[in-house]
C-alpha positions in Angstrom: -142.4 9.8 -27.0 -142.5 6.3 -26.2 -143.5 3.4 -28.4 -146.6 3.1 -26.1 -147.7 6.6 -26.4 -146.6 6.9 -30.7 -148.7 3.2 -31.0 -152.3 4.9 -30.6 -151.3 7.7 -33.3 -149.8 4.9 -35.6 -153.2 2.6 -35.5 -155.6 5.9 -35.7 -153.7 6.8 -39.2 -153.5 3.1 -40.3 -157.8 2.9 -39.3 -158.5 5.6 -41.3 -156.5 4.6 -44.2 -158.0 1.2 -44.4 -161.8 3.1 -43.7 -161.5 5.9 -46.1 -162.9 9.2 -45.6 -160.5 11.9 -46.1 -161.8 13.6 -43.6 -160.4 10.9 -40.3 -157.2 10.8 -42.6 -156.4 14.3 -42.6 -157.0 14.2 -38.9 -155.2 11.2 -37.9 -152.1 12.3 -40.4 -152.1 16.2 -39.0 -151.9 14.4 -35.4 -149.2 12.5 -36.1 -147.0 15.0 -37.8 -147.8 17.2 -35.0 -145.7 14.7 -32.7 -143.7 13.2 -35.1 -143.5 15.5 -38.1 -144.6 14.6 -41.7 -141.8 12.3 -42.9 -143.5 10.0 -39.7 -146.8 10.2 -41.8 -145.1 9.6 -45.1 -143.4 6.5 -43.7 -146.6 4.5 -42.1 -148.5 5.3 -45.4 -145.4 3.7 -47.6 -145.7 1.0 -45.2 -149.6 0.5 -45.1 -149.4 -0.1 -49.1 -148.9 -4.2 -48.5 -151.7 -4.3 -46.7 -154.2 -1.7 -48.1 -153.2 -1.4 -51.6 -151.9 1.1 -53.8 -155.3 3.1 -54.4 -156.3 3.6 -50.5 -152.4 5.0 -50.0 -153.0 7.5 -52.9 -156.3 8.5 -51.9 -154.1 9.1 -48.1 -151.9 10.9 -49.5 -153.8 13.1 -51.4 -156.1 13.7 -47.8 -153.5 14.1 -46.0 -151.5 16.7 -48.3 -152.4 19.6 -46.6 -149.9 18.4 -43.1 -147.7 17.0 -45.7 -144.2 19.5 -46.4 -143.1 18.1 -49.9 -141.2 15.4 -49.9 -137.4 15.3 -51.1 -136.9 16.0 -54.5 -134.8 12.5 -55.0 -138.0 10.0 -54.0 -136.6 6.5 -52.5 -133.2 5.6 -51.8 -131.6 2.8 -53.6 -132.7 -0.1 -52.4 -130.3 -2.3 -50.1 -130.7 -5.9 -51.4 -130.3 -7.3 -48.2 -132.6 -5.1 -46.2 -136.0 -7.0 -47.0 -134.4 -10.6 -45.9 -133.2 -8.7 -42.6 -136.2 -7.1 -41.5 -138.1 -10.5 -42.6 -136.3 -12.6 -40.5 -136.0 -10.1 -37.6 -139.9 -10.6 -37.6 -140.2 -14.2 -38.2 -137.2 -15.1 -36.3 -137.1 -19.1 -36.1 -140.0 -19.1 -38.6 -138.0 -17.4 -41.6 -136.9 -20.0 -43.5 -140.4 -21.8 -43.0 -142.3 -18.8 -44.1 -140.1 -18.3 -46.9 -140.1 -22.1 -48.3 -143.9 -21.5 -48.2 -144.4 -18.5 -50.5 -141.3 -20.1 -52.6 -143.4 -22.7 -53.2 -147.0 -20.7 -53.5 -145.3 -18.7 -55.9 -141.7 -17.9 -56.0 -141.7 -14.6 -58.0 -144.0 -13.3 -55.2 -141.5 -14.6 -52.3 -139.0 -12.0 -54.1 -141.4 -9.3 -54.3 -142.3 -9.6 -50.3 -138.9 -9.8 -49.5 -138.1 -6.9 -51.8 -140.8 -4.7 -52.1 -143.1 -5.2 -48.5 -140.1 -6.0 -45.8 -136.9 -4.3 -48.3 -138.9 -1.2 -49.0 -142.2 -0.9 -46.4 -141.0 -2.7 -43.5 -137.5 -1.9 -43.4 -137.9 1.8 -44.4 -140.8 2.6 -42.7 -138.8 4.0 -39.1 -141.2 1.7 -36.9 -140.2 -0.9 -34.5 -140.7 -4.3 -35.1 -143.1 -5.0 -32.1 -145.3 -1.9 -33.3 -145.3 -2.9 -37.0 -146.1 -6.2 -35.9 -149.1 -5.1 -33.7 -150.4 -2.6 -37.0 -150.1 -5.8 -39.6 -152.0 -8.1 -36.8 -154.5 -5.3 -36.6 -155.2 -4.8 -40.5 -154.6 -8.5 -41.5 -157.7 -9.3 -38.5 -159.5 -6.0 -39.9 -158.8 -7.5 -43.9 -160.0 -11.1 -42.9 -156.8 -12.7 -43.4 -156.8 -14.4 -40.5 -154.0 -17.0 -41.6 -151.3 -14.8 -42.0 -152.8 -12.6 -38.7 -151.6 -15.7 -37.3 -148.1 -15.8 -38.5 -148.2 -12.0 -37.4 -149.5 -12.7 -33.6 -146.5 -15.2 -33.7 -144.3 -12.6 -34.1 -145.7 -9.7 -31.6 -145.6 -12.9 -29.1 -141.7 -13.4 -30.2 -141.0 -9.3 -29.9 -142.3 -9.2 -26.3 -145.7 -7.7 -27.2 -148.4 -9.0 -24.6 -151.8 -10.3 -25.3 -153.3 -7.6 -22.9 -151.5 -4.9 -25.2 -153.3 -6.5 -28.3 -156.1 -6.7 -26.9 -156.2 -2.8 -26.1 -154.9 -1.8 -29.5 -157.7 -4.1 -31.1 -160.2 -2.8 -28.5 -159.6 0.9 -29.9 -159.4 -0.6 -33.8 -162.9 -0.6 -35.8 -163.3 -4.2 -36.3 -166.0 -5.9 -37.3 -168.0 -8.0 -34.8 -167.4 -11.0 -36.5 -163.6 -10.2 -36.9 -163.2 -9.0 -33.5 -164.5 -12.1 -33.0 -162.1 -14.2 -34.8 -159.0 -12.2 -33.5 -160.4 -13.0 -30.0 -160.1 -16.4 -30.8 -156.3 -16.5 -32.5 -155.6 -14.7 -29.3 -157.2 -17.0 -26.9 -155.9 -19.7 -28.8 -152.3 -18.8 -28.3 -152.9 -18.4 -24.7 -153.6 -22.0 -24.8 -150.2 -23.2 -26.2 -147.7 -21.6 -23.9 
């Protein structure tokens, strides 16, 4: 399955977890482990928890138990220390050390805990490509409201190759909004502008 073809599964799942409603999860997750198996499902929830919170992944797991086989007795493997910084900068790329003076000096305890927790542990564990995990975080950051780091996100789809027309389909088929869909129109247009 191409990354093309796996990216509309991906962004159904991630929809429905950021919705609710058991019901679109358990179909999103069973149609997804159908192509990918349940481990696939697993991962995208583990890595949907930055952006949607502990309490909507639970509430997908729980809906989605029925395609779910049980997961490995052991849980997580130990973590590799360098892991988060290496999937951070493989997104950020010339931006890293920017982005990462920034939340040093918003809060530096935090800056360990993003580089730990959502790029060591979600990103970097998570089995997705960069360019589609980029495209699912500018998709729920847009669909969240946080349209500042959406920016910083965009950035990085640009970086990874991902085109504005492929944006603009996966945002097309995401539940947005209006005045959202709006304001991701705009970041969009707005990059257009600059290169």
């Amino acid at each position: 399955m191409t990354q093309d073809d796996r990216f509309p599964l991906l962004a159904r799942l991630a929809a429905a977890v950021r919705r609710g409603g058991d019901g679109e999860v358990r179909a999103a997750a069973a149609a997804l482990a159908a192509a990918e198996g349940a481990e696939a499902v697993r991962a995208l929830l583990r890595f949907l928890e930055p952006f949607v919170g502990f309490p909507l992944v639970l509430e997908a797991l729980a809906a989605a138990a029925p395609v779910l086989e049980p997961p490995p007795p052991d849980g997580a493997p130990p973590l590799d220390p360098a892991a988060g910084e290496r999937a951070f900068r493989a997104v950020w790329g010339p931006d890293a050390d920017a982005v990462l003076q920034r939340l040093g000096a918003l809060d530096p305890t935090f800056r360990d805990w993003v580089l730990e927790h959502a790029y060591g542990r979600a990103y970097a564990e998570s089995g997705l490509d960069l360019a589609s995990g980029e495209r699912l975080a500018v998709l729920l950051l847009a669909d969240l409201g946080a349209f500042a780091p959406c920016a910083g996100h965009l950035r990085a789809c640009r970086r990874l190759g991902v085109a504005d027309a492929v944006l603009r389909r996966a945002a097309a088929a995401w539940p947005l909004p209006p005045e959202r869909r709006r304001r991701l129109e705009e970041l969009l247009a707005a990059g257009e502008e600059t290169r």
